[in-house]
N, C-alpha and C positions, 0 to 999 in steps of 0.2 A: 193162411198162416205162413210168410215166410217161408212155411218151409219148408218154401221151399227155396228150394236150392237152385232151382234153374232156371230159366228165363218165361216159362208159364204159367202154372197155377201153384205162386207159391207163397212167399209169408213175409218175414220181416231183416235179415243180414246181407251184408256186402263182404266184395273184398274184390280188389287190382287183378291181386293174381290170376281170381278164376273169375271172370266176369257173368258166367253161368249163376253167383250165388246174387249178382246183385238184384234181381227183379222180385229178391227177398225181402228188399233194405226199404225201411221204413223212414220218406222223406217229410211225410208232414200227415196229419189226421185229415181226415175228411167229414163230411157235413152229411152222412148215411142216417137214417131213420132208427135205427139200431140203439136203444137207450145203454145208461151203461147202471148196471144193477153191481151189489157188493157180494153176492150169495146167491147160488144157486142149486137146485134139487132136483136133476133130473129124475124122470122113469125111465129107465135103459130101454126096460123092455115095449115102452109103448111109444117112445118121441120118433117123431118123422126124423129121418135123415137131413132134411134142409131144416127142418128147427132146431134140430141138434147144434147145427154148424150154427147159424146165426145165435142161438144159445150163448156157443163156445167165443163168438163173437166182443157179445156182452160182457162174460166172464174174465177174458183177456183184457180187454181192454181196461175193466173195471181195474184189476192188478198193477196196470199200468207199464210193467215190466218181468219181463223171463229170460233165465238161462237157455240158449240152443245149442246143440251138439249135434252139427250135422256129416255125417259119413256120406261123400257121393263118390260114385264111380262112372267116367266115360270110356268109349273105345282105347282112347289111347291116355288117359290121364285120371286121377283121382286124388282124390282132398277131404281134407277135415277139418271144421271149423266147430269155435265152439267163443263163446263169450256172454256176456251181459245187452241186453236191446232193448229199448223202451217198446212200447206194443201201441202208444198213444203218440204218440210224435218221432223225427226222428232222430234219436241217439242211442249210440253203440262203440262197444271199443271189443273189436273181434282180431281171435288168432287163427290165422291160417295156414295150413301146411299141406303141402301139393308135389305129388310125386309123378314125374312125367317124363318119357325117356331115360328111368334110370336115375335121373338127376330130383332130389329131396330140396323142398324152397320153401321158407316159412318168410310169414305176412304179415301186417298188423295193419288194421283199419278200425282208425277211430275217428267218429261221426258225431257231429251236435249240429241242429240248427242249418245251417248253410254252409258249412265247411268239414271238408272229408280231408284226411293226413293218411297217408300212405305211407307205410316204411315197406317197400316191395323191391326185393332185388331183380326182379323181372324189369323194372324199368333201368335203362341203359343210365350209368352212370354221368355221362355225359351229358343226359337230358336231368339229372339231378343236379348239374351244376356245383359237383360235392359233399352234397348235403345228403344226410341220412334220413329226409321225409320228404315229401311233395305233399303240400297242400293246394286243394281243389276250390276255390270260388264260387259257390253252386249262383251267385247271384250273378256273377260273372265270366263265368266258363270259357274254355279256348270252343273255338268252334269246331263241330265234329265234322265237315268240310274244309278242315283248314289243308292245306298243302304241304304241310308240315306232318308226318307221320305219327310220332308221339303226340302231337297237340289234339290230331286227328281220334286217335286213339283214348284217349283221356276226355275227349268232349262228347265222345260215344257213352261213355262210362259215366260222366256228367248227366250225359242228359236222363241216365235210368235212374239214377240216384233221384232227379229233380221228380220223374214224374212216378216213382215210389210210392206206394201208401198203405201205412199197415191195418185199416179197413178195409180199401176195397179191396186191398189183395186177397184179405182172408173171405170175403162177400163173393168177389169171381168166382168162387165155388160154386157157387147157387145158379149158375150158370152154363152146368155141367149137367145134358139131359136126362142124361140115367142114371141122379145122383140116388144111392138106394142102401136099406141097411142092409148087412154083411150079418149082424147077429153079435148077442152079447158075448165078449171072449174076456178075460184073465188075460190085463197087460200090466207090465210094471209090477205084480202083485195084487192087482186090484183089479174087480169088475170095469170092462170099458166098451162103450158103443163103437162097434168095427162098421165105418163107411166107408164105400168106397163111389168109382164113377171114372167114367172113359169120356174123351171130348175129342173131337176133329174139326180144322177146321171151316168142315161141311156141314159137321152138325152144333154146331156151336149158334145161338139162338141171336135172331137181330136187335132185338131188345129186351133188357134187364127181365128179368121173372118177377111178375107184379109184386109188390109188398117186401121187397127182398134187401132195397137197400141199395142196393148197385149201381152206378151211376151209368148213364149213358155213354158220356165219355171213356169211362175208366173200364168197360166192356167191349169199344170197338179198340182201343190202348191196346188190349188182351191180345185181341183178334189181329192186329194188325204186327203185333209181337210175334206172332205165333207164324205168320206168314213170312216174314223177313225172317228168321230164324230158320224157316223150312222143319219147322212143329208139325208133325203129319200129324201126329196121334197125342196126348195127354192125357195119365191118368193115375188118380190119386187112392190111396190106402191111409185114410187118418183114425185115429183111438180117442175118440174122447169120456172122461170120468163124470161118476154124479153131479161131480161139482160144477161140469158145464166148461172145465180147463182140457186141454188137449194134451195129450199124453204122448203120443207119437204120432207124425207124418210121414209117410212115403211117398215119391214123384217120382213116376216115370214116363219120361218123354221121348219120344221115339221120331225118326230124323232119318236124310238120306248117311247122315254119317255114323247111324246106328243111335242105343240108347243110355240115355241118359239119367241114372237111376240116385234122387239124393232120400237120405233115411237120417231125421232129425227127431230128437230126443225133446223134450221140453221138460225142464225142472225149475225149482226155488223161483214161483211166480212171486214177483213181489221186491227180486232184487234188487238194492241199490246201483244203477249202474252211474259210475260218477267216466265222465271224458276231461282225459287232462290236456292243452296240448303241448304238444311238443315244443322244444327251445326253439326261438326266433331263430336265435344265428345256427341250427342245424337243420333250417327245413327251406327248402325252395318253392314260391308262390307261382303256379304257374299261372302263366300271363293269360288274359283272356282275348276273344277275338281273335282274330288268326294272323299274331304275331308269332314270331319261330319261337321255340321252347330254350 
């Protein structure tokens, strides 16, 4: 699910400013084993920790869309996001606000289909061309090699967007060897199955766990994320209800720059998220290929 928030085991939101939330963001569904049911009845007390999840799977998806509220904190920076996300494809119109050296910076990222609109003051004016948005071309992205630093930076951030998915993301779970129950706890107000699970990656497994859904691709993606990021360690704390919906995520991911802890809330499954975009003449398209910005 999204949600996480940071570049490993996490779920379905984006955003410019903190690039840690993108490996959240939900770029397109995938073709997982996974059916999608309207209802569900768990046994807290008796479901496997991996059917849980793949349950929870079904259940999300089924909804099609949910509220996230995610609270993360780094060494030196921390943020809050919260918006509307499709859980089936990808679209979302997410606010963000990110407190770093003192200095408070709010965001907005909104996503449909093949195109991401940034309104981030983190991007240098200059590279906005004046314009109060930059929209991303996910079909035609600047290149993340370009020479060009901003283009550089924006194709990085493209390419996580492009290879996003709010299946496998939430399925990479089931990939996690010690994924095991915690026990039934009172979250939210309600009875909720407490999972949890620790991943390295040494012990992160070469191939998908039979029957699970997970693509071979979208597993070594993981692994290979986790590597270039300097991922020592990942591991998650999720609540999920009878109904098979997930209540609350935690992620914490641990690094040589210390850790990374994001704590997402999930409510009003089911909402309408409608993406508007922004006015032509106040957003700058940035160019793709590795011409200057």
């Amino acid at each position: 699910m999204i949600r996480t928030v940071s570049n490993g085991w996490t779920r379905y939101g984006a955003t410019a400013a903190a690039v840690t939330m993108v490996m959240a963001a939900a770029a397109c569904s995938s073709s997982g084993v996974i059916g999608v049911t309207t209802s569900l009845n768990l046994d807290l007390n008796t479901v496997s920790a991996a059917q849980a999840l793949k349950d929870a799977v079904q259940a999300g998806i089924a909804r099609q869309s949910v509220r996230i509220h995610t609270v993360a904190t780094q060494p030196n920076a921390s943020f809050t996001q919260d918006g509307p996300q499709r859980t089936d494809r990808f679209q979302q119109d997410l606010t963000t606000a990110t407190t770093t050296a003192g200095k408070h910076i709010q965001s907005e990222t909104r996503g449909d289909g093949n195109s991401v609109y940034m309104d981030d003051p983190t991007i240098p004016a200059a590279d906005r061309h004046g314009k109060t948005w930059v929209k991303l071309d996910l079909t035609h992205p600047p290149s993340a090699s370009s020479t060009d630093p901003t283009l550089a930076t924006l194709g990085q951030l493209a390419s996580l967007y492009q290879r996003a998915d709010p299946r496998q993301g939430a399925l990479v779970n089931l990939a996690i060897p010690d994924l095991h129950r915690v026990g039934v706890e009172t979250k939210d107000g309600r009875q909720a199955l407490h999972i949890a699970g620790t991943v390295t990656p040494d012990t992160m497994p070469k191939v998908p766990p039979a029957g699970s859904g997970l693509t071979q691709d979208y597993l070594d993606y993981f692994r290979q994320r986790m590597q270039t990021l300097d991922i020592t360690k990942s591991s998650i704390d999720v609540w999920i209800g009878a109904d098979g919906l997930e209540i609350e995520y935690i992620d914490t991911q641990s690094g040589s720059d210390g850790d990374t802890v994001s704590d997402s809330t999930l409510s009003q499954w089911g909402v309408p998220v409608s993406v508007v975009a922004p006015p032509a003449d106040d957003t700058y398209v940035v160019p793709g290929g590795d011409q200057h910005a």
